[in-house]
C-alpha positions in Angstrom: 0.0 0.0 0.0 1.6 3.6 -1.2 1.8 5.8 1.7 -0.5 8.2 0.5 -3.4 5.6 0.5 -1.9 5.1 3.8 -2.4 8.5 5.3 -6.1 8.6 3.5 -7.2 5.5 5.1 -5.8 7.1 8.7 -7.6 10.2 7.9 -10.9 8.2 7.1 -10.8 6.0 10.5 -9.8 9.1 12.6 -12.9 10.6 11.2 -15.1 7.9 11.9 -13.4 6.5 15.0 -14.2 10.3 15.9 -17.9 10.6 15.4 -18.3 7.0 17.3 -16.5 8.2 19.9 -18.7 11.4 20.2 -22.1 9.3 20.0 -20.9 7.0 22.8 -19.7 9.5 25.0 -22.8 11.3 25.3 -24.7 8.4 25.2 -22.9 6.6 28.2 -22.5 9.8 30.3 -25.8 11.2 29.5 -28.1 8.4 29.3 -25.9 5.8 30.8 -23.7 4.7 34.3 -20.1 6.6 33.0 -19.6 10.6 34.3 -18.0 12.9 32.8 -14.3 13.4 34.1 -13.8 16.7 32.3 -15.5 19.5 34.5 -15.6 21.8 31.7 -17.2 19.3 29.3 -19.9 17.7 32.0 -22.0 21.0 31.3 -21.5 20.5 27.6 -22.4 17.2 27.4 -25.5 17.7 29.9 -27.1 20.5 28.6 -25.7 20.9 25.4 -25.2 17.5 23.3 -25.4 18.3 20.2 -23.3 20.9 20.6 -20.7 18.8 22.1 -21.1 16.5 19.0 -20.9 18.9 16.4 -17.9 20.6 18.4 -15.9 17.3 18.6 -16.3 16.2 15.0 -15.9 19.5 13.3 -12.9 20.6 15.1 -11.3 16.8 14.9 -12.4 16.4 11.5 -11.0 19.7 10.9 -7.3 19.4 12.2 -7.6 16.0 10.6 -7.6 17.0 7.5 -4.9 20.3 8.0 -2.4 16.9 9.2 -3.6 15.1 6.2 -2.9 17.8 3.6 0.4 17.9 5.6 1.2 14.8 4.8 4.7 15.1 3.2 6.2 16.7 6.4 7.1 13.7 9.1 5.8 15.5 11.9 2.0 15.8 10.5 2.4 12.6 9.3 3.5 10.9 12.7 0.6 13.1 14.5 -1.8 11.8 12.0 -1.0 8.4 12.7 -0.9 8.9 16.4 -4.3 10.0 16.4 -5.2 7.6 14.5 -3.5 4.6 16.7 -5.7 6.6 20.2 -8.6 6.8 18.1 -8.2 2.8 17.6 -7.6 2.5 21.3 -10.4 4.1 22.2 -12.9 2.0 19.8 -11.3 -1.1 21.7 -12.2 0.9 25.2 -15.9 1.7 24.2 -16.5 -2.0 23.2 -14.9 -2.8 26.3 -17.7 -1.0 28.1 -20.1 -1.8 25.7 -19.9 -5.5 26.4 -19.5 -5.5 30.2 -22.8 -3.2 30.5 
């Protein structure tokens, strides 16, 4: 695989690892047993969800894509991938909690 299909399949998990991530935040803290550990997002997230979703995939998606059209310098490139590998992480946390709820 070329790198540049490389970096575009990064971009395109940490996008939708992203919007997951969003969704089951808000509904496990909001509708479920987790809190919030963030004390300036437990307002957010209470009050304002969809806010907090649009917030958290825009601005993501939005850096994303400034590391993505970086691609050719190593330090976007390693960031991209970074995110990318938390992102992952984080999928394997939520169906962590997922499964033992």
């Amino acid at each position: 695989m070329s790198t540049k299909m490389k970096h575009t399949v990064s971009l395109i998990l940490l996008v939708i690892f992203n919007a997951l991530d969003a969704i089951f935040t808000v509904k496990y803290i909001k509708f479920g047993p987790l809190e919030e550990g963030n004390l300036l997002l437990a307002p957010l997230i209470e009050y304002h969800c969809h806010v907090f979703i649009f917030s958290k995939i825009f601005f993501v998606t939005l850096f994303a894509i400034f590391l993505w059209s970086q691609k050719k310098r190593k330090i976007a490139s390693f960031c991209l991938n970074m995110l990318t590998l938390f992102y992952t992480a984080l999928m394997f946390f939520w169906t962590f909690v997922i499964l033992s709820i």
